[in-house]
N, C-alpha and C positions, 0 to 999 in steps of 0.2 A: 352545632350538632345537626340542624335542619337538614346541611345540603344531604351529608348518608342515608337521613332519613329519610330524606325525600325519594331517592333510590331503591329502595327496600322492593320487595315482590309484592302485590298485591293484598297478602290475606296478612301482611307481617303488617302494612299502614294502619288497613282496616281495622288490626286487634289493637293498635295503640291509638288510634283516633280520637282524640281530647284526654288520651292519658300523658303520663310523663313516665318515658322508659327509665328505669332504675339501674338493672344488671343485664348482662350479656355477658354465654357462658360459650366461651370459647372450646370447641369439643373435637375428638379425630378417635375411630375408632381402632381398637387394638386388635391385634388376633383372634380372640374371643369375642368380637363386638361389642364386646363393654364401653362406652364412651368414657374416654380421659381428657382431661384437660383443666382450665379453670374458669373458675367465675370475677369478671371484672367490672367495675363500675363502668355506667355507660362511659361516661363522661371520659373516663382513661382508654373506652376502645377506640373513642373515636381519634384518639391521638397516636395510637399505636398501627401500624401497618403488618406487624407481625408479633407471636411471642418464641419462646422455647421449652421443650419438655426435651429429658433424654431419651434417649432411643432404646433405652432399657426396655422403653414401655413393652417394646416388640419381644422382650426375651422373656417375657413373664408368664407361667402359668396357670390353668385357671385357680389354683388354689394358691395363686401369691407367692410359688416361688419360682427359681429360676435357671431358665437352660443354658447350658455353656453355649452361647450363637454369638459371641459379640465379635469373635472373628482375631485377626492375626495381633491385635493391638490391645489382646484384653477387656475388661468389663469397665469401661473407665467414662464410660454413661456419656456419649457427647451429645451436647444438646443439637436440636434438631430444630428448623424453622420454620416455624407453621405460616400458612399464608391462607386468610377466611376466602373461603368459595361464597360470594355476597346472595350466589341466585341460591343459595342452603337456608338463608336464613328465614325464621319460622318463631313463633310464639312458642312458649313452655307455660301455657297455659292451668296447669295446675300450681305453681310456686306462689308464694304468698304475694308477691310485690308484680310487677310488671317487667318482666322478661324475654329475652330473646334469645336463641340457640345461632351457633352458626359456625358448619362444619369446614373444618381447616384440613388444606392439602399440607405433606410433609416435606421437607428439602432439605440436602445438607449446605454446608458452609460455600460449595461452587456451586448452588444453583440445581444441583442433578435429583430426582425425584428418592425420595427414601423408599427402594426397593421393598423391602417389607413392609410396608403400609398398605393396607388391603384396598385402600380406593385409590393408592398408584396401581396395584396388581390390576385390579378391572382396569383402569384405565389404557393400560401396557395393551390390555387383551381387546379391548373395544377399539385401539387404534390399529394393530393387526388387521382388524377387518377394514378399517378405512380407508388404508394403506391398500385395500385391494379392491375399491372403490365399493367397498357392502356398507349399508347402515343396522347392526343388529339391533331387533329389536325383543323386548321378552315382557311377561307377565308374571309376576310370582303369587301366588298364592299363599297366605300364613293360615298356618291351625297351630292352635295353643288350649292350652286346660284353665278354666277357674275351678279352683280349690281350696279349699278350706287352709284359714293360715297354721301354719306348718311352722312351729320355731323349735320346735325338736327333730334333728336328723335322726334321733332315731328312731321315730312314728313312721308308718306309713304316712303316704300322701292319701289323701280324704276327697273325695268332692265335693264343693262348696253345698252350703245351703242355699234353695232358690228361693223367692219371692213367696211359695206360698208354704215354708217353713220346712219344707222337706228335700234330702240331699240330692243334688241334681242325677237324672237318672240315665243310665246307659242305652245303648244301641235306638235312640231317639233321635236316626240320622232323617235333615231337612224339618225337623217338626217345629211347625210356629212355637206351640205350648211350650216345648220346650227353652227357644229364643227368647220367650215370652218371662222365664223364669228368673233369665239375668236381666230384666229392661233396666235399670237401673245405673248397670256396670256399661250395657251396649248405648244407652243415650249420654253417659259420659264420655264414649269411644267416640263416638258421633261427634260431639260439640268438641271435643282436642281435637278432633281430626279438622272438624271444620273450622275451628278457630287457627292451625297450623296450615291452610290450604291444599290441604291432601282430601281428593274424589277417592271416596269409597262406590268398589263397584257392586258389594254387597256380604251380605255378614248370614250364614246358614249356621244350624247346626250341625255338628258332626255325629259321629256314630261313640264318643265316648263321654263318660261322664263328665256333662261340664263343657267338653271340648267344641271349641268354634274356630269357624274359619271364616277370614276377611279375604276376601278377591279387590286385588288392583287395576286397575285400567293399564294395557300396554301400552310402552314407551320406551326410552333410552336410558341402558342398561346401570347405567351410573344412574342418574336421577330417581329411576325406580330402586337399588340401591340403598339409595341415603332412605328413601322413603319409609323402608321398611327397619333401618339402622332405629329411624326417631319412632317408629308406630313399636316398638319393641319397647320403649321409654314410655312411650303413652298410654301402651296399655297395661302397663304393670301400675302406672301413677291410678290411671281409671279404677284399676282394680284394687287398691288399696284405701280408697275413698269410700269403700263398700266393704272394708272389714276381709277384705280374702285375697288371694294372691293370682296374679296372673304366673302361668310358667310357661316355657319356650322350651321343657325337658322333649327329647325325642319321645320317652317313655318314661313317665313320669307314675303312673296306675298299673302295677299288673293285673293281667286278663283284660287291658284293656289299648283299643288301636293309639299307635303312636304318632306323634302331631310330623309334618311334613314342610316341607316348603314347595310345593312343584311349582318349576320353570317351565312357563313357555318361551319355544324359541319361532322366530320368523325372521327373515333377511330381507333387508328392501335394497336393489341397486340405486345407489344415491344418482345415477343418470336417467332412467327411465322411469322412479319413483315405483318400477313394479318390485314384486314378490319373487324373489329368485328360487322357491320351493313350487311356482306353478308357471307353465309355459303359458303362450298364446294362444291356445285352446282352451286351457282350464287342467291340464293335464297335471299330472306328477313329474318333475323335473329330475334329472342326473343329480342337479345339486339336493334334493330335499333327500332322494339315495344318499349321500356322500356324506349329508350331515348326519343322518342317524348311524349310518356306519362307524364314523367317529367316534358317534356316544356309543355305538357298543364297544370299540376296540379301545378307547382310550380310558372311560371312565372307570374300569376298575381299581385303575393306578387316583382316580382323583377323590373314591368316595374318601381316604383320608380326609380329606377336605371336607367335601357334602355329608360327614358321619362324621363329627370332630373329637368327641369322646368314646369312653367305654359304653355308657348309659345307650350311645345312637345304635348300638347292635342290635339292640334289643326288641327293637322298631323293626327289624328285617325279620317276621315272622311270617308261615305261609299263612294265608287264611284272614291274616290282623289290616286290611285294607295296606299293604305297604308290600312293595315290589321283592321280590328273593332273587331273581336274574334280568339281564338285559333282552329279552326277547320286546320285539316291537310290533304293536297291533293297531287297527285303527278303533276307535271306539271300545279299547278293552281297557278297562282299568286293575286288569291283576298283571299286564306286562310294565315292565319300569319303563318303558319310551312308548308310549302314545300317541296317535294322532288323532285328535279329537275333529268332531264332526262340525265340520267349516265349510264356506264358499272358498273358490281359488285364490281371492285374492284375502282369508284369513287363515290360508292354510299354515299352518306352524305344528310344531314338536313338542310335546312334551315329556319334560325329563323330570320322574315322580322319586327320585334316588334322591335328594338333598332333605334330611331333614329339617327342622323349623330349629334346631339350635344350632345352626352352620353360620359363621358369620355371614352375613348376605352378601359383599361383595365379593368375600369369597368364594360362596357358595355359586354366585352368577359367574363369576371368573372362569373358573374352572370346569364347569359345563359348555358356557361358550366355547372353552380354548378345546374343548376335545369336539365340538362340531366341527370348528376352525381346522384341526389338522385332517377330521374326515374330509373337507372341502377343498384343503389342498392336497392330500393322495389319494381322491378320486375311487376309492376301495367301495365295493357293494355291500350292505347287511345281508345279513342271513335272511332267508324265507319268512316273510311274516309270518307271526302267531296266531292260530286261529283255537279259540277255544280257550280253557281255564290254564293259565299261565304256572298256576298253582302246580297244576300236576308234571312239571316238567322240574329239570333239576335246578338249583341255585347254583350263579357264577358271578357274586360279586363275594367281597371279606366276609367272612362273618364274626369276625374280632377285631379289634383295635391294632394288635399287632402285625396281623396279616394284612392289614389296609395300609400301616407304615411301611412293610417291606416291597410290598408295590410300588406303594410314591416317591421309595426310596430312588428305586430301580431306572422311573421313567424320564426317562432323559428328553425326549420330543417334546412332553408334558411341561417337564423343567424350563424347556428355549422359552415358551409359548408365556408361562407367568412369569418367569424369570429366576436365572440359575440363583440369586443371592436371596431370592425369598422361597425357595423349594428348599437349600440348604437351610434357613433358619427354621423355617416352620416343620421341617422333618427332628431338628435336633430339639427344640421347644415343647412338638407332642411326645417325642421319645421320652421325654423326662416325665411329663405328665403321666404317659401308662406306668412307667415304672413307677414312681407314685402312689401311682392306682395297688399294682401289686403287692404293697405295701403293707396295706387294708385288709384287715382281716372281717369276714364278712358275719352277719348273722345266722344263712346259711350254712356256711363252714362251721361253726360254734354248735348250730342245732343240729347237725346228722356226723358230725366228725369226733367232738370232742369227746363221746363214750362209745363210739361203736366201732372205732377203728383200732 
């Protein structure tokens, strides 16, 4: 078993270092980011090169049932073959015994990548750009709620209790005291993260109860990625060790701002190693034009994507720190594309439309893919925004349905992730909102059932 061992990344040696690895859980995220797969003894991974799950996994809903996608040949579940990405592999740091994680790419039976697997979708979309000699590069951002454990859906969500006995409290954005309230939850954040090799670039708090946000250091789009696939695993494990629940809801609290994911985006030409969003004076480039044109023409076909449920609407409020249209400003943060205040050579984009419960590789996917086709048709954005973004009109979905009839539609969108995962993932959410409409609400019950 030594020689794989010997191979491992740095913080995976260091965490087993005079231990004896036990279990290794074989994992590939699904349409929801939910990790699937299994857990096997070391001793059997090291003799295995591959396993199989079926490709159902991809047709599943987030409530466990399932969309008609399996295509011309029926639902007859073929198995799929996973193959471990070895630079993935990371501690599971909280399990009782001595573990390892380690995320697996998907293939069929000739070798060809299993289109609907969200970390071939990114990958489909990262080699686009490479293919036209770009290295994309991006930063995401996560905000999530601790709260109080919730095992009745039909309570409100609550915010946790903090440290000094009382429930953590709102519009408390950037305040130590506040961070100060979960140290507990954040120095278990800390010590998974550190023990799985993942740089935290730092941990604030937000403007809602409870709510915080981790900043990552930029890099490459897939590895940032997975990073945030496992830090979604990690910080729910953190927060269960502390009696309360971490959540990834867009809007989880009413009356209160909804959690996010913002992407930054930057391009390097892999020949010159520069920044293709700033010339050789320091200037603003055609390309750094051409990519936010992009995000505005293309993303309203992809928030499907970056808003993946009904809940993520809810998050599109004016006023609630979360964008209502694509207007783009420098240093504003009520326009959905940003550019934040940098030197030339960290000039980059920020796209604040993906909330924090969008699967991350698809969430990155599909932002990149609509820079990418700004990049290749060269089109202008509109007149930057100057001033409260708020008071202009909204032009992205503002329901689930109208987000599917979009993504149904966009065919350019479709080439760029790939026509056989836009077809499943359109047929998969369809079924989900219908679903949803299913659901008869509390709402409905209290102002319908005797006044109408």
């Amino acid at each position: 078993m030594s020689a794989w061992l010997d191979a491992l990344p740095d913080a995976a040696k260091s965490y087993l270092e005079g231990r004896r690895l036990d279990e290794v859980e074989c994992i590939i995220s699904d349409l929801p980011g939910i990790a699937r797969g299994k857990a096997v003894p070391a001793s059997k991974f090291e003799k295995q090169e591959y396993f199989h799950l079926p490709d159902s996994i991809f047709y599943q809903t987030i409530t466990g049932d399932w969309g008609e996608a399996a295509g011309e040949d029926g639902f007859i579940e073929r198995d799929m073959i996973l193959y471990p990405d070895m630079t993935t592999v990371t501690a599971a740091p909280w399990t009782g015994d001595w573990t390892l994680q380690v995320i697996h790419d998907a293939y069929d039976r000739d070798g060809d990548p299993i289109a609907c697997s969200p970390r071939n979708v990114l990958k489909r979309v990262v080699q686009l750009y490479h293919d036209k000699g770009w290295d994309p590069v991006v930063a995401p951002e996560m905000e999530f709620f601790l709260v109080a454990r919730n095992v009745d859906p039909a309570h409100e969500i609550k915010p946790m209790m903090g440290r000094s006995g009382r429930p953590a409290a709102a519009r408390q954005a950037y305040s130590m005291t506040a961070v100060d309230e979960f140290g507990p939850v954040i120095d278990d954040i800390y010590d998974f993260a550190e023990a799985q090799g993942f740089e935290i670039d730092g941990i604030t708090q937000e403007g809602g109860a409870g709510q915080l946000e981790i900043n990552l250091r930029h890099g490459d789009p897939v590895k940032l990625a997975d990073e945030v696939f496992y830090f979604k695993r990690l910080i729910r494990e953190a927060a269960l060790r502390h009696d309360c629940f971490a959540t990834f809801m867009a809007k989880p609290i009413a009356d209160e701002p909804g959690s996010a994911m913002h992407i930054h985006h930057s391009i390097i030409d892999k020949e010159t190693g520069e920044n293709i969003f700033s010339g050789p004076q320091g200037g603003e480039t055609d390309a750094f034009y051409h990519f936010i044109a992009g995000l505005q023409n293309h993303l309203p076909a992809g928030v499907a994507v970056m808003a993946p449920y009904v809940n993520s609407y809810r998050r599109y409020v004016k006023d609630h720190a979360a964008p209502i249209n694509l207007e783009w400003g420098r240093d504003n943060r009520t326009t959905g594309i940003r550019v934040p205040l940098s030197g030339p050579a960290a000039r980059r984009v920020e796209n604040r439309l993906a909330g924090m419960d969008c699967n991350p590789y698809l969430g990155i996917a599909v932002s990149l893919a609509c820079g990418y086709l700004g990049l290749i048709e060269e089109e202008r954005p509109r007149r930057q925004f100057k001033g409260d973004a708020y008071e202009g009109d909204g032009d992205i979905p503002q329901v689930m349905g109208q987000a599917l009839d979009l993504f149904d539609e966009a065919s350019k969108l479709h080439e760029v992730l790939g026509p056989e995962f836009a077809r499943v993932y359109g047929i998969v959410k369809r079924t989900e909102y219908e679903e949803f409409l299913q659901v008869i609400s509390p709402w409905e019950r209290e102002h319908l059932l005797l006044n109408v």
